[in-house]
N, C-alpha and C positions, 0 to 999 in steps of 0.2 A: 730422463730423456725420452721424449718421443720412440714409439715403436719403428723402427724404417719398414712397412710393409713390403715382402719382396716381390710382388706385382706392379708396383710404381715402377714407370720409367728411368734410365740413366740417361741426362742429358750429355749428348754426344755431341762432336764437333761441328758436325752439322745438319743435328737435328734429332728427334728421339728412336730410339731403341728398345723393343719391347725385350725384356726377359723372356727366352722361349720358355724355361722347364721352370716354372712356378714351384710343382712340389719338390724338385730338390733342388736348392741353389749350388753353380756352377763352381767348381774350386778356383781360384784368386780373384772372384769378383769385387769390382768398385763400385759402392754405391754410392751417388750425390747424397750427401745432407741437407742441400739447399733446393730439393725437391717436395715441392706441397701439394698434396690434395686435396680439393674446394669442393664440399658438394652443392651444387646450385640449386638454390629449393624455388618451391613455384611462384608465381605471380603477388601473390598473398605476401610471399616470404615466411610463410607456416610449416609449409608440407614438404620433406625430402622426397617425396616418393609421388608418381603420378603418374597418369595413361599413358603418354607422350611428351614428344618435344622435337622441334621444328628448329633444324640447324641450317644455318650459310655461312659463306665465309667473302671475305673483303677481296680475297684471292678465288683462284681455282683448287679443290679440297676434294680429299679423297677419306671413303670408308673404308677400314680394314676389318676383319675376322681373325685374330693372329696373326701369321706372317701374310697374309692372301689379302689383297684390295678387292673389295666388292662391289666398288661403285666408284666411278668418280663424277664431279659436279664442275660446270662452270663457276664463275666467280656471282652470287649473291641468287643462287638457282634453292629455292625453300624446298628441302628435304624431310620429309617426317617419318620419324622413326618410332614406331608404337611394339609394346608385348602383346603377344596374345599365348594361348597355352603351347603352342608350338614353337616359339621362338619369337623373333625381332624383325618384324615387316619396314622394309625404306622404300618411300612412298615421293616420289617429288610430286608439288601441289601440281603440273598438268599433267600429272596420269601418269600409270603407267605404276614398274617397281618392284620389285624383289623378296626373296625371304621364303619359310624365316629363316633366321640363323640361330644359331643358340650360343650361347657364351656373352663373351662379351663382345661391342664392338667398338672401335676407335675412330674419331670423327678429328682428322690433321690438316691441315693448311697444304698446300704443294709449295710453299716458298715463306721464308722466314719473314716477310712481313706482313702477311696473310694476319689475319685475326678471323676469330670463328662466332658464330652469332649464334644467337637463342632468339628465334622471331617473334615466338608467342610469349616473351616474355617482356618485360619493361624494367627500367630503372631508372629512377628521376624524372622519368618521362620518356625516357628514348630508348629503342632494342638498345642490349648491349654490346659489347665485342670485350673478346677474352685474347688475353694471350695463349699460348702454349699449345694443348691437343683436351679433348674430350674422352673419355670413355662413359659409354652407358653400357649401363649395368643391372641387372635383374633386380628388384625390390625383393625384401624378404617378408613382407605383410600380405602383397597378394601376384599370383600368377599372371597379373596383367597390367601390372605396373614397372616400371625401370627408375632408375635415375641416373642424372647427369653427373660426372665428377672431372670439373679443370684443374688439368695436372698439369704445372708450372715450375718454375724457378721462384724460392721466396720472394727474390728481389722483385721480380714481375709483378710478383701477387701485391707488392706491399705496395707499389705505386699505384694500385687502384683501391686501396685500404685508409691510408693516410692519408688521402686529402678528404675522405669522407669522417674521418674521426676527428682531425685537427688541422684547418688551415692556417697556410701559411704568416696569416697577419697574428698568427700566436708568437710569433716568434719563429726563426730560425733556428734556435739551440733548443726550442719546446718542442719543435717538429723534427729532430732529430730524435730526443728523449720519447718524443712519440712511435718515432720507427722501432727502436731497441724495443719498446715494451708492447708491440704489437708483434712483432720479430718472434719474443716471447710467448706471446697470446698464443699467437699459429702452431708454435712446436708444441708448449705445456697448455693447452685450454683448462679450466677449471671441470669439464662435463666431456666425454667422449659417448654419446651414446652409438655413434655409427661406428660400424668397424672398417666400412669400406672407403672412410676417407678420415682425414684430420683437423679437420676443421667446417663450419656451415657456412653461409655468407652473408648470414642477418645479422640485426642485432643481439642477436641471440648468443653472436660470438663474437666476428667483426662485421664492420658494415663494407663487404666486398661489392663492387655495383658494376664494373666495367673497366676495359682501360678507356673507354670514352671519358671517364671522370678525370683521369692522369693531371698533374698539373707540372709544367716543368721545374719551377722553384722546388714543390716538394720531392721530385722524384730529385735530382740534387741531392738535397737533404739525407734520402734515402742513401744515395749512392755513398757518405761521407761515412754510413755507419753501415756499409753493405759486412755482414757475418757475423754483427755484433748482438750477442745476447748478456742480459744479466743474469748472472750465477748466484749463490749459493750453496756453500761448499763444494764444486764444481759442477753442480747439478744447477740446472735452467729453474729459473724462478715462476711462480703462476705469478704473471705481471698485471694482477689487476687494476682499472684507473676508471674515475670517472669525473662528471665534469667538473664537480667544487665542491668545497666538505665543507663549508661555513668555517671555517676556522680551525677546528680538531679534526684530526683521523680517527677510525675505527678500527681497532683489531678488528680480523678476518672471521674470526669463532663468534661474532658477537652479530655478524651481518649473515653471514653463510651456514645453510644445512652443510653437513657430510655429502656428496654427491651419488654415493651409492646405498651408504645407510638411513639416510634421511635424518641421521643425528644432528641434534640443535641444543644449545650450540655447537659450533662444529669446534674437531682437533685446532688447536692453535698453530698456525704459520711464524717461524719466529721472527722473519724478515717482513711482514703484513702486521704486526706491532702498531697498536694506535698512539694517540701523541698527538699535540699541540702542534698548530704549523709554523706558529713563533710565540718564543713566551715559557712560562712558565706553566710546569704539568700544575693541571686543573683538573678535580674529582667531578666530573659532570652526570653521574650515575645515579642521583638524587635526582626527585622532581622538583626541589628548590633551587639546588646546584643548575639544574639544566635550563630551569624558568629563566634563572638570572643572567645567564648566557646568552640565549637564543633571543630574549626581548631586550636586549643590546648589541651594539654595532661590535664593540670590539675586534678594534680598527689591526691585531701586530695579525696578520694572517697574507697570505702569497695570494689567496682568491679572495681577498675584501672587493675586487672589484667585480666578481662575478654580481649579477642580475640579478642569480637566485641565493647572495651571499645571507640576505635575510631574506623571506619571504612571510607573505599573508594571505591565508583563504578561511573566506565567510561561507556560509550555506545556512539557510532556514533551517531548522529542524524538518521538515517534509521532507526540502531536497536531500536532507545526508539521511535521513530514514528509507529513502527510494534509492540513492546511489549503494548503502548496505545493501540491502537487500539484493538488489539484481545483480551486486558485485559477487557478497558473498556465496550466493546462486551460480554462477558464473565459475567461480572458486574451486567449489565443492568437486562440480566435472570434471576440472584440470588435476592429473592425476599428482603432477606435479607442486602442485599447491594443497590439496588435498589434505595428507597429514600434518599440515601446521593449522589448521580449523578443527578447533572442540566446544560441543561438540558436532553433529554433521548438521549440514544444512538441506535436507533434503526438499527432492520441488513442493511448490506451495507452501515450503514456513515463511515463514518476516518474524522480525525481531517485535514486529508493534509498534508501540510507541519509544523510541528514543530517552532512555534515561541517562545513561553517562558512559562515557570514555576515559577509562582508569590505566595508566601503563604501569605493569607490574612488575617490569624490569627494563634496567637502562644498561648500557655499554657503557664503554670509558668515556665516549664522545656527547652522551645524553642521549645516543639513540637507542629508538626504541625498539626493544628486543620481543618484547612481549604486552599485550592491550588486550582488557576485558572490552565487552561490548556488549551493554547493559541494556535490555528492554523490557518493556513487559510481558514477553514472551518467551523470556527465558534472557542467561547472558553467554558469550561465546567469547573463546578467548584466541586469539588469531599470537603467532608465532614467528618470526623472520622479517626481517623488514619488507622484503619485497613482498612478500604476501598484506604486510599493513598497507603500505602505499595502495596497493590493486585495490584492496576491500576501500579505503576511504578516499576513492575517487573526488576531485571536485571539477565542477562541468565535463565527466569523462575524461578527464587526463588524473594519469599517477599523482597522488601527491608527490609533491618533489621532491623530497627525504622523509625517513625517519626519525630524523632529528628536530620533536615535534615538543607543541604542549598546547592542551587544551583550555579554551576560556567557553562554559558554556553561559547562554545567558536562557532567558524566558520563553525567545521564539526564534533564536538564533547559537550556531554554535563555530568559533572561532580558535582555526590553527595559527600558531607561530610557530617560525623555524629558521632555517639555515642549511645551503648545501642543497647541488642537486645532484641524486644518484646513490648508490650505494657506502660510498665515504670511506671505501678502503684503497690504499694502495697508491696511485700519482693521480694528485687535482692537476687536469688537464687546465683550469684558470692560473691555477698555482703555479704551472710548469711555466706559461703565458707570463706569468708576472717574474719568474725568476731569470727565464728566458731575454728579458728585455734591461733586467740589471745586471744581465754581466755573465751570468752562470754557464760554464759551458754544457751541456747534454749530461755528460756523466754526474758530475754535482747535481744534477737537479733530480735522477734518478738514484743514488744514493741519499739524498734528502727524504724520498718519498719511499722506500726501501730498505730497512737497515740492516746492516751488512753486510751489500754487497757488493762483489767485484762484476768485473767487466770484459767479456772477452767471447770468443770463439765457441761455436757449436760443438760440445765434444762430442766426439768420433770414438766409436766403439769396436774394435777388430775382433774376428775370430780365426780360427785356423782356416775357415773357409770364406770369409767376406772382409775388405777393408773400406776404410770411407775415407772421403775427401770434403774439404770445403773449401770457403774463401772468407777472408776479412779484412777489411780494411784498419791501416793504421795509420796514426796521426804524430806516431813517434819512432824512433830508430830500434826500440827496444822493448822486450816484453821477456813474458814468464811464460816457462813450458809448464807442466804437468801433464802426468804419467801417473795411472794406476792401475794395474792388475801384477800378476802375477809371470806371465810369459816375456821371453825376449821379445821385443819391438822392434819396427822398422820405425821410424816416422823421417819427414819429409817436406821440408820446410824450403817453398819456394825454389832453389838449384840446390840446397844441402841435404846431406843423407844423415841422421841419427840416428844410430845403433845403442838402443836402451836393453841394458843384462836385469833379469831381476834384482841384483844386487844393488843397483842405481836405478830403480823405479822412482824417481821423485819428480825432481821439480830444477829448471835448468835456466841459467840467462840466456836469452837467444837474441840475437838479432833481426831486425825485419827490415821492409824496404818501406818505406815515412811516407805520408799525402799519397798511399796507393793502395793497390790489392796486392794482398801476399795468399799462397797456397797452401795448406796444410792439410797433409797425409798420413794416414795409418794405414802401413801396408798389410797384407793377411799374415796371419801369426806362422810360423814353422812348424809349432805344437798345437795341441790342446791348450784350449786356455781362453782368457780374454782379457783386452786392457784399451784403458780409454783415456784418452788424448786429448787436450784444451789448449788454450793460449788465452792467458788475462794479463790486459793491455791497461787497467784501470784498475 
């Protein structure tokens, strides 16, 4: 489960509440669970961290310093707020302006329909508006950079999440299965490297753009599976998906470094399990096995109707000799990609002339885990699908999987494939095609998942903090769980449950059907800790 940072907000009745005393949290405090921090990266969508940033709001909006307002703004009045080594200068573009300040500061709405803008920024084309409140915050790379971080209500965040991930014409039961596994995404992301927040807003993680993106069909959607996460032994699953895996899944170890060791393959996820998307398991880890696959249609798959369910790309031998080269140039810098290239590329090599592309290791799915790259200047052997894709670019776009096989010829050199994207975890075409025969949401997400249940954000109590959520349910009846150690309160909607260590388990409870219900863990009496779910599926 997600860390609850205890500088995050508790959304309150009407309207947020900073925690005064960061370093020691207050005795019987309730934290929201359904509270997310966005960091908003720049223009680019590259950079977390930058000089400035030029806030307004749809409304009249005010600055804080902790408990103290520093500033307040008309409604759509461009404020800039820059670091320097002294602190946080607010600057409105006709002059004038303050500071510094130091710490952090909070950039809030005066009224609950207010949305807060980033000016110099763009999305899809247009400034964006966010729900909830801002803080900027000091960058930790240099004394004169801050960043942005929208601290929201998940529910908020995902309606400007899912329609940029999966619209509506997927289906209505895919764009639910869409919500739960971005639901997902935001609590467990695969990569945390910032500490100041839980999630980016690029592709990098989800694609967050605005509530200007909103659409009302999907926010719906959203609302039918509002608190609903997929588990794994009651722990939140890394819900990875992408758009269409040709046919077969990939195990997670087979696509994915270690996030912090740069191990490859990575540790196995047992629930990220590859597999056939209909059909009988198929040994695809052979170059013959995989040829014969991917240069056929084979039609029993949930994404046959994806675009990129087969795919073809040609390149002359020059062009993939110049796309190497500048890719694997390119590569070598990112430090990120970096240790999957042997050996280094440093500036000024080229591979030469273009001898062959050999894959020296396939996954369950024929993808390709590992590729020599043969020239007459040596050969290099690249590692991880995403690093293959980047390195053999055609016309500057990723190849669209690694689910590849090459045909060289004389003066030309030809991919076949299947699937676009990383190929583990829910084909988002898949979900589209199950979606529209019948499948309700949970089926399609245990399809692409195995075995997992469905339910509630567990809540974690201590003798000094409790938590709260919400989830919606579609039935009269669910399943409690309880594990720790200590006597429990919990708190279910108007019922009180008094849990002994002797009865830690697991309880039938009642719920209220086609609505939101409450559930609480209130702070323990002792020392101790214990944590709290509901699986409704």
């Amino acid at each position: 489960m997600r860390n609850i940072v205890l500088s995050s907000l508790l959304v309150m009745a009407l309207g947020f509440t900073v925690l005064k005393n960061q370093a020691e949290p207050a005795k019987n405090l309730m934290l929201d669970a359904d509270l997310i921090r966005v960091g908003i990266s720049d223009e680019t969508m590259t950079q977390q961290e930058y000089p400035s940033v030029t806030v307004s709001s749809t409304s009249a909006y005010r600055i804080r310093q902790g408990d103290k307002v520093v500033w307040h703004s008309p409604a759509y009045l461009n404020v800039r707020i820059t670091r320097t080594l002294s602190g946080f200068l607010i600057r409105p573009v006709t002059g004038g302006g303050i500071g510094p300040f130091s710490g952090i500061l909070t950039v809030e709405p005066e009224t609950p329909e207010g949305r807060l803008r980033i000016t110099n920024l763009t999305r899809k084309g247009q400034i964006p508006n966010y729900r909830g409140i801002f803080e900027i915050v000091p960058a930790s790379s240099s004394l004169q950079k801050l960043m942005a971080i929208n601290i929201l209500p998940m529910q908020e965040y995902l309606k400007a999440v899912v329609p940029n991930e999966l619209p509506i014409q997927y289906g209505y039961e895919a764009v639910k299965a869409q919500s739960v596994a971005a639901r997902n995404y935001a609590i467990h992301p695969r990569e945390k490297p910032w500490p100041q927040f839980d999630i980016c807003d690029s592709q990098y993680c989800q694609a967050y753009y605005g509530s200007q993106t909103e659409q009302p069909q999907v926010t719906q959607a959203i609302s039918e599976t509002q608190g609903l996460i997929a588990l794994y032994q009651g722990e939140p699953i890394l819900a990875l998906y992408s758009s269409a895996q040709g046919g077969y899944r990939e195990s997670y170890q087979n696509a994915f470094s270690d996030p912090i060791t740069n191990k490859f393959p990575a540790t196995p996820i047992p629930y990220l399990e590859g597999g056939p998307d209909i059909g009988p398991v198929l040994k695809l880890d052979t170059e013959e096995a995989a040829r014969q696959f991917y240069l056929s249609h084979y039609p029993d798959s949930y994404d046959v109707t994806s675009p990129m369910y087969r795919w073809h790309k040609t390149w002359s031998r020059r062009e993939l000799e110049s796309e190497i080269n500048h890719n694997l140039a390119v590569s070598w810098k990112d430090t990120s990609t970096r240790p999957f290239i042997r050996p280094g590329f440093q500036p000024g090599t080229s591979i030469g002339t273009l001898k062959d592309i050999t894959v020296l290791q396939r996954g369950i799915s024929g993808k390709a885990m590992r590729i020599s790259i043969a020239g007459s200047h040596g050969t290099w052997t690249l590692s991880k699908e995403f690093v293959i894709r980047k390195v053999l670019k055609s016309h500057g776009r990723f190849l669209p999987s690694a689910n590849v096989v090459f045909d060289f010829h004389h003066s030309s050199i030809e991919a076949f494939g299947g699937g676009l994207g990383h190929g583990v975890g829910m084909s988002q075409i898949g979900a589209s095609m199950m979606s529209k025969h019948g499948s309700p949401f949970a089926d399609i997400l245990k399809h692409y998942y195995n075995g997992i249940t469905i339910g509630s954000i567990p809540l974690t109590a201590t003798d000094t903090i409790g938590m709260k959520t919400t989830f919606y349910a579609d039935k009269p009846h669910a399943t409690l769980f309880v594990k720790g150690t200590s006597p429990t309160t919990v708190q279910i909607n108007d019922k009180t449950v008094k849990l002994t260590p002797q009865n830690l388990a697991l309880l039938s409870i009642d719920v209220k059907p086609d609505s939101l219900n409450k559930l609480e863990v209130k702070p323990l009496q002792v020392a101790g800790n214990s944590t709290v779910w509901v699986e409704l599926y």
